[in-house]
FIMI-921018 format. One line per 4 residues: number of its first residue (from 1); their letters; for each residue x, y, z of C-alpha. Coordinates in steps of 0.001 Angstrom, whole numbers. Layout:
! residues N
NUM) a) X/Y/Z; ...
***
This chain:
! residues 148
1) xxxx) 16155/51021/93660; 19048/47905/94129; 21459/47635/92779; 22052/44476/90765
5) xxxx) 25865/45088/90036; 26729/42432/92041; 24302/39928/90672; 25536/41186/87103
9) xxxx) 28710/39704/87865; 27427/36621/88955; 25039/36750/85360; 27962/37052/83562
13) xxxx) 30294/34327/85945; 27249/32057/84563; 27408/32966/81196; 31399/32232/80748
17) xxxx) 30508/28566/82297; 28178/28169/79623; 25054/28175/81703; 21684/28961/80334
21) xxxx) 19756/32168/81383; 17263/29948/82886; 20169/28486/85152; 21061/31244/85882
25) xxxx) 17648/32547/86763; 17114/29648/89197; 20605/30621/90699; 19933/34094/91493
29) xxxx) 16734/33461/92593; 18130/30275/95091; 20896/33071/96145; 19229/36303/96833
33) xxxx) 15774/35557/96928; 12888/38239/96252; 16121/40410/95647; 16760/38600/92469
37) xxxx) 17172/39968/89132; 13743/39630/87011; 13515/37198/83987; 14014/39830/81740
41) xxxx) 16994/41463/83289; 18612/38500/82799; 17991/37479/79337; 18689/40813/78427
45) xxxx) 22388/40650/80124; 23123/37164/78739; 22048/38889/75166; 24513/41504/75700
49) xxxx) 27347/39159/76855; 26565/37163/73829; 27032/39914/71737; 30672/40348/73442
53) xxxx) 30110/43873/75243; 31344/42170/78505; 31129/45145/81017; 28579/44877/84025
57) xxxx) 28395/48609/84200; 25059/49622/83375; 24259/51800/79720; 24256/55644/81210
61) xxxx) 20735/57089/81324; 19203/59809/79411; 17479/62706/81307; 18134/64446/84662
65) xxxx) 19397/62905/87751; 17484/62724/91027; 18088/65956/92947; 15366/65208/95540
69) xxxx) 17581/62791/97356; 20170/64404/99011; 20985/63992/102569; 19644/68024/103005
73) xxxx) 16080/67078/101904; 16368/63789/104190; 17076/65737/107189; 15114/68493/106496
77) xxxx) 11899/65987/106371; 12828/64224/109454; 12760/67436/111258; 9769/68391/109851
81) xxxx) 8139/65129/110960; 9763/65082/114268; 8642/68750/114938; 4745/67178/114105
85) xxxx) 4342/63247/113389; 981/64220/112359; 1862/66439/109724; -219/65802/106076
89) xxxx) 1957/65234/103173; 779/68491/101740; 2256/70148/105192; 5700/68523/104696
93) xxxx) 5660/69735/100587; 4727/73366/102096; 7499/73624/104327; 10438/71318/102526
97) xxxx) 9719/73006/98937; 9841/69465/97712; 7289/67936/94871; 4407/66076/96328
101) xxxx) 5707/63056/95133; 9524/63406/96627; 7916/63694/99631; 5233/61264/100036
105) xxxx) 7838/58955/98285; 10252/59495/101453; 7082/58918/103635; 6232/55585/102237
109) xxxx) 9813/54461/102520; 9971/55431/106313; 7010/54318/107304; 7505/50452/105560
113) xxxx) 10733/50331/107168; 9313/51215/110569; 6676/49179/110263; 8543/46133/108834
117) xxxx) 11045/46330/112298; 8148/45379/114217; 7183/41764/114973; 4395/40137/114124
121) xxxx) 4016/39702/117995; 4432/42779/119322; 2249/44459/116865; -645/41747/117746
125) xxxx) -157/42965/121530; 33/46529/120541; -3239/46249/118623; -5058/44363/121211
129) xxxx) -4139/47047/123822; -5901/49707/121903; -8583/47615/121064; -9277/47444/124410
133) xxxx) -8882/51199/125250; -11175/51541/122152; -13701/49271/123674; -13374/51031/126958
137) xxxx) -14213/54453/125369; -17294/53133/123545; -18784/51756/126402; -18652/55375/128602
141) xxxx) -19628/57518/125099; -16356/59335/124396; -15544/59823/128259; -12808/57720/128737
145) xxxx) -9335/59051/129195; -6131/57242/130722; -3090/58891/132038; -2667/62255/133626
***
């Protein structure tokens, strides 16, 4: 989740120079890009300003913190995944004693990061490598092999 404390400020910079929410908006969005505060977060921190609560701290939430998130359960996946890359979700739940969802949650976010650090070009020549081993093996029926 991001946090937006720093473009709360800026919200509420905006509001005390009299700028609209829909300025504002268009600021953020020029500023920070896809990062930007929603429409809604917005109007909903101008409506608050207005009202004259003028803190940027968010209200305090109801319910019970994350606990899944600690540096422990981090490293205790990675180590789990570096032991086996191939390991199922259900695997990593089994031996973590996380929920299935803390875990394939912490998958999805790895996995999008490491995949977002490659380029564009060296994934096209990484793909057209094994499309070409691929090919390879087809054409002898499964009796291909490459390496030792």
């Amino acid at each position: 989740m991001a946090d937006f404390r720093e473009q709360r400020a800026a919200v509420k910079f905006c509001f005390l120079l009299a700028k609209s929410g829909t300025e504002t908006l268009e600021m953020l969005k020029m500023a920070y890009k896809d990062d930007a505060m929603g429409k809604t977060q917005v109007f909903e921190w101008f409506s608050r300003f207005k009202s004259g609560e003028m803190s940027i701290d968010d209200y305090p939430r109801s319910g019970r913190p994350s606990t899944a998130r600690t540096h422990e359960n981090v490293e205790k996946i990675r180590e789990i995944i570096k032991e086996d890359r191939r390991r199922t979700t259900e695997e990593i739940v089994e031996l973590s004693g996380l929920t299935w969802s803390s875990a394939a949650r912490f998958v999805k976010e790895k996995t999008t990061e490491a995949l977002s650090s490659i380029s564009k070009d060296e994934f096209r020549q990484c793909f057209e490598k094994w499309n070409k081993r691929l090919d390879k093996c087809v054409s002898v029926s499964g009796e291909y092999s490459e390496g030792d």
